[in-house]
C-alpha positions in Angstrom: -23.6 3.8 8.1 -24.6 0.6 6.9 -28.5 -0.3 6.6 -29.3 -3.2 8.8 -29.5 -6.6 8.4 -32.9 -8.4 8.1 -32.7 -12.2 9.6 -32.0 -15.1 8.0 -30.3 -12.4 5.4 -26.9 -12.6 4.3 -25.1 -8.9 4.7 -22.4 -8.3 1.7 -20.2 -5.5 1.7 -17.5 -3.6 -0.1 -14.2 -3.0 2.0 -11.1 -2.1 0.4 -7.9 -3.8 0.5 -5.8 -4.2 3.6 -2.3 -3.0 2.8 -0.6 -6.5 2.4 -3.2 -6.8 -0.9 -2.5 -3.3 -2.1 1.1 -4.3 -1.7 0.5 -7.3 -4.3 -2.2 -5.5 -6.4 -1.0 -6.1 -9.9 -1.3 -2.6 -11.1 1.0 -1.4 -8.9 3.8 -3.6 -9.7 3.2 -3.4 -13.4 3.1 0.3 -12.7 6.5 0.3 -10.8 8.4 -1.6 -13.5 7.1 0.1 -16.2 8.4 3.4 -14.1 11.8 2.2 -13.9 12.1 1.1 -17.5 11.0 3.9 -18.7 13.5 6.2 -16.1 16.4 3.9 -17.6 15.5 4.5 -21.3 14.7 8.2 -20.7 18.1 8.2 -19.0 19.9 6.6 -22.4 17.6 8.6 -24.6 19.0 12.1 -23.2 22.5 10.4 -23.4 22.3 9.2 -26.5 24.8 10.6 -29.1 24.9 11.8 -32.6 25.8 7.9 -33.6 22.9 6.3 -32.2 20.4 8.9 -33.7 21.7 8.6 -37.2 21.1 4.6 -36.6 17.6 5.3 -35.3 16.8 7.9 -38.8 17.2 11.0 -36.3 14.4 9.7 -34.0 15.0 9.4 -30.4 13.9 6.4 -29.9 14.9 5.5 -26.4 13.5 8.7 -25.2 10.2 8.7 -26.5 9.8 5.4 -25.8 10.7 6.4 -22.2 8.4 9.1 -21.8 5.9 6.4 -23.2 6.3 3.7 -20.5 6.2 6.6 -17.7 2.7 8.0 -18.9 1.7 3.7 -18.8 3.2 3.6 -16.0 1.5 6.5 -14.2 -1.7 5.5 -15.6 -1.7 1.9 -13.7 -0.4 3.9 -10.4 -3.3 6.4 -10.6 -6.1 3.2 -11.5 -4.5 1.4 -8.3 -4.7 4.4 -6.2 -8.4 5.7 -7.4 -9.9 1.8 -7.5 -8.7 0.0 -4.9 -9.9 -3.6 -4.5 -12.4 -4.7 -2.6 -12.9 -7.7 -0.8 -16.7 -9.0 -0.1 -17.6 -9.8 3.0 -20.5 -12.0 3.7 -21.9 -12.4 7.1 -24.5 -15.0 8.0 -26.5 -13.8 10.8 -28.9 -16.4 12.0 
């Protein structure tokens, strides 16, 4: 429960997001292609042949840079999801 509001007083609140702003919350979309990139190159780095090692000096490169933009990419997912933004609300009450 809120506390309430004295007169004259402005009331500002905290709410989070409705779902059309978590829908266009940055985090999530940098999160989402940073996923699918990193899908695609872990994808070509278990693929990858003998060839494309020997160019790389016996590194895969493609699959640890993979593996790299999924743990990015679950980081912004997991910040979106724990912090959601909040919108302040003023109310004048007069």
């Amino acid at each position: 429960m809120s506390e309430p509001v004295q007169p004259g007083q402005p009331q500002t609140t905290v709410e989070t997001g409705s779902r059309m702003q978590r829908l266009f919350d940055l985090r999530y979309v940098i999160g989402a292609l940073m996923g699918v990139y990193g899908i695609v190159l872990v994808i070509r780095g278990l693929i990858d042949g003998p060839e494309e090692l020997a160019r790389a000096a016996g590194v895969s490169i493609n699959l640890w840079t993979g593996i790299g933009l999924l743990v990015v990419a679950a980081i912004f997912l997991v910040w979106g999801i724990t912090r959601p933004l909040g919108i302040d609300v003023e109310e004048n009450i007069d």
